[in-house]
N, C-alpha and C positions, 0 to 999 in steps of 0.2 A: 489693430490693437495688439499689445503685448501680453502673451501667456504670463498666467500669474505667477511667481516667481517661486520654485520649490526648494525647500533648503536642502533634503536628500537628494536632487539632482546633482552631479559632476560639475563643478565651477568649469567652463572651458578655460582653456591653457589661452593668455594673454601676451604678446611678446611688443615687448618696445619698437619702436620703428628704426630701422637698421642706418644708420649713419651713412650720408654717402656725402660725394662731392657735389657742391654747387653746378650745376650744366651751364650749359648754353642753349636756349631754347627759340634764339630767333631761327625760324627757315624762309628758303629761297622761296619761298612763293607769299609769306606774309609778313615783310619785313619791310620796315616805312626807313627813309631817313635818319628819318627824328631817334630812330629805335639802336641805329650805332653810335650815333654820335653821344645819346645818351649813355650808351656800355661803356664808348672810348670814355667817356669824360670822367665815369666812375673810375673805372679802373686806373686812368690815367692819376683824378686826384688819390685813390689809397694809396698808392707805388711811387707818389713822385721821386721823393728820394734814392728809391734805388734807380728809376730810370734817368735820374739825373747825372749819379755816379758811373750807370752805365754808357752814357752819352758821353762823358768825358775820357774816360779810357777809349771808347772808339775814336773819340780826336787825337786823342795821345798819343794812343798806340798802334791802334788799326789804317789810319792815315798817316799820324805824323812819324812812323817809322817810316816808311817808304818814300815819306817825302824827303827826310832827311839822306838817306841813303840813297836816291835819286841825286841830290842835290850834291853830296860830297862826292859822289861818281862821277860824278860832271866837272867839279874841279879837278880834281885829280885826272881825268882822262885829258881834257883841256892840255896839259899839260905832261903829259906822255907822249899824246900824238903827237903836239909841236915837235917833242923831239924825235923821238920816233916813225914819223913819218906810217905808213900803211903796215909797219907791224907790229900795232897794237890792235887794227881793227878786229880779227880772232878774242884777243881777249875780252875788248869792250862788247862785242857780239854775247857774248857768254855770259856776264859783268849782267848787261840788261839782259836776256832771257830769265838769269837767279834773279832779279829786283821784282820781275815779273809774275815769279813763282810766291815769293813772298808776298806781295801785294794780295796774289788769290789767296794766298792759306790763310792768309789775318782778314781778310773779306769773309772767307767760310767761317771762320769764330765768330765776328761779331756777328755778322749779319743772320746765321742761324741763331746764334746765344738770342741777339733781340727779337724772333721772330717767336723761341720758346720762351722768353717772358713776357709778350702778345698774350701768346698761348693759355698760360698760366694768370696771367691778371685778368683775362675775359673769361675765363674760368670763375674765377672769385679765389681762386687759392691765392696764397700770400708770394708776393716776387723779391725775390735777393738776388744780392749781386752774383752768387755762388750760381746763379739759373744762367748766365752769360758764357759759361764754359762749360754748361751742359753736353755740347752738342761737336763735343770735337771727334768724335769717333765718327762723324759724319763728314766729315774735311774731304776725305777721298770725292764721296758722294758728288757734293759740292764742284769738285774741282772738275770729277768727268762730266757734270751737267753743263758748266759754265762754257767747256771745251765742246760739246754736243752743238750745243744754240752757237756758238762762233764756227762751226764747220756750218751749220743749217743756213745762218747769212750768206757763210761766203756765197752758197754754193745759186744764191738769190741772187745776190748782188752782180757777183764774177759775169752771168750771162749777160745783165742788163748792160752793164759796162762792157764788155766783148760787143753788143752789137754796136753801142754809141760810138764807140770809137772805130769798130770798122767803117760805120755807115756815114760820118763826120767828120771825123780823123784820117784814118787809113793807117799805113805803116808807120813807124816813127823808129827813130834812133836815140843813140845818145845824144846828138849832137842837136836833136829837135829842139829848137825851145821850150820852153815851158809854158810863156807865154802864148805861143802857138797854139800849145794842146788845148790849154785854160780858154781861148775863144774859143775854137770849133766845139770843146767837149760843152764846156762849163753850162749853157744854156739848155741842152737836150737832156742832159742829167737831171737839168733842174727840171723840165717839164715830166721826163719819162718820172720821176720821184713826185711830182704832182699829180700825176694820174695815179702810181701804186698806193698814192698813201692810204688811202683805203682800205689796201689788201693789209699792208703793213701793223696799222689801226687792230685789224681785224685777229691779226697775227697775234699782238702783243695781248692784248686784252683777255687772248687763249690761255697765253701760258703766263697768266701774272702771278699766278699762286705756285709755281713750281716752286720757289725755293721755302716759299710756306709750309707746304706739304712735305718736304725733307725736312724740317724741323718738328711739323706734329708727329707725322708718321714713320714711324722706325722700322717700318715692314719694307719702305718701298725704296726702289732705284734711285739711280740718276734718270732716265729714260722714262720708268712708270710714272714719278712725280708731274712730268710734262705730262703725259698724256690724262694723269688725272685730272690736273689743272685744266687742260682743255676740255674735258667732260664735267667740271662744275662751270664751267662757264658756258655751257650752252646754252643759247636761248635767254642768256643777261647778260651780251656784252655791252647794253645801250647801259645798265647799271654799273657794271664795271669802269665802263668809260667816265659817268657820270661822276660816281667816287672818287676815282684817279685825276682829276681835274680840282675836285676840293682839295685833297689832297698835295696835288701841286700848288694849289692858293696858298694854302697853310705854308706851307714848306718852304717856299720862296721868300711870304711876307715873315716868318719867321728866320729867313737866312738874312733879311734885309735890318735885322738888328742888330749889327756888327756883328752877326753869328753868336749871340749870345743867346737869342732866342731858339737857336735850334736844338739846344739844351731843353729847350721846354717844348716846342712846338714839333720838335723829331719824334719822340715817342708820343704823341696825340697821335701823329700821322700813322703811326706803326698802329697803334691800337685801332684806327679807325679799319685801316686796310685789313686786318687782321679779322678785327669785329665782320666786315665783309666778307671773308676767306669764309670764317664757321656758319653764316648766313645760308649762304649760298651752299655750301657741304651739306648740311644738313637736309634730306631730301632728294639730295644728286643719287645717281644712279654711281655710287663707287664702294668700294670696302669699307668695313669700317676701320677707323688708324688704330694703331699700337700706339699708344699715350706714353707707356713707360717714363721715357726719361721726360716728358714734359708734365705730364699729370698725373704721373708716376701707378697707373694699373693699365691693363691690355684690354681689348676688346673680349 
């Protein structure tokens, strides 16, 4: 029962409830299905518009620059070497490594930009196009990560192939065919990659959220990212694996629309994968991220 009420007592001091940002409150341990694709759906229908403009500039300009500039490097070279003979290969050497360079730095724009408007629409804050370029002081980041995981394969691959071809092959020249290597190799490759895929499976599924966590998190590396990634995915990669297979449904039967669907059905994907990134975070055993530039306050 409530003391009777005295008008000489001190009113206590009353304060409004302080204004915060919408969360994310799904975690890895009580999170259905049903519970992302729900977030993706929301978030996907409030933002459509901006993700749909953002999906067009990533065709424009994140793809269709490099394709275009692939493709006019190719005429043009075509037609140098005929005349020139083996002293343009220097320059075309160079020609593709800059195409190459370019390809990763418009890879690091969009693909961070659309990972921090993930970020931001599973949030509930509002997404604009102006969140796609959020994240270019992170390009570097990007670029050493991308170069990290291509030395980590070789250095996987390189053995398995060294033994295949000693053990099936043997020495080879120039002069070997090609067809030569493609029988003795081609089979053993195939089986030795049928047995690893597992490991492979296991590999990816670790580090799926690296490039995720360099767009939420403005604290961490190229190198930390990975090994966060691999510490929210412990003990779910049967759900990782599980998602990333819907995920490729969508993306496929969405590319199977004269690609006009991947306009619509790219950013579902992004927000679902995403929806599972903060899932699964929430709960893991890691820092907490610096939001700044995605959700604009720090931990």
């Amino acid at each position: 029962m409530e003391p009777p009420y005295d008008p000489h007592e001190p009113a206590l001091a009353t304060f409004e409830p302080r204004p915060t940002t919408p969360g994310f409150d799904l975690r890895r341990d009580s999170f259905t299905l049903t519970d992302l694709l729900s977030r993706a759906s929301d978030a996907w229908s409030r933002d459509l518009g901006a993700w749909v403009l953002a999906m067009l500039l990533y065709g424009l300009i994140g793809m269709g620059v490099p394709t275009v500039l692939g493709f006019v490097w190719g005429i043009f070279g075509a037609f140098q070497e005929s005349g020139t003979g083996g002293a343009f290969q220097m320059i075309d050497w160079f020609v593709q490594g800059l195409l190459q360079v370019v390809q990763l730095v418009l890879g690091a724009i969009f693909t961070l930009g659309l990972w921090a408007m993930a970020m931001r629409g599973l949030h509930g804050q509002p997404v604009t196009l102006g969140i796609l370029f959020s994240q270019l002081s992170k390009i570097w980041k990007y670029v050493l990560q991308a170069l990290t995981i291509f030395a980590g394969i070789v250095m996987i691959v390189a053995p398995i192939l060294l033994i295949v071809f000693l053990a099936f092959v043997g020495p080879v020249d120039r002069s070997t065919p090609m067809d030569e290597i493609t029988d003795k190799a081609g089979m053993p490759l195939l089986i030795a990659f049928g047995i690893l895929l597992p490991l492979y499976v296991y590999i990816v599924a670790g580090i799926a959220f690296m490039q995720i966590e360099l767009a939420f998190n403005d604290d961490v590396g190229p190198v930390e990212s990975i090994l966060i990634s691999w510490r929210i995915a412990r003990g779910k990669r049967l759900r990782i694996i599980g998602v990333g297979l819907i995920a490729v449904l969508i993306w496929t039967g969405s590319a199977m629309l004269c690609g006009i669907g991947l306009l619509f059905g790219g950013p579902f994907v992004t927000l679902l994968v995403g929806a599972l990134y903060l899932a699964l975070r929430n709960g893991a055993d890691v820092p907490l991220a610096n939001t700044a530039s995605t959700l604009g306050h720090r931990p």
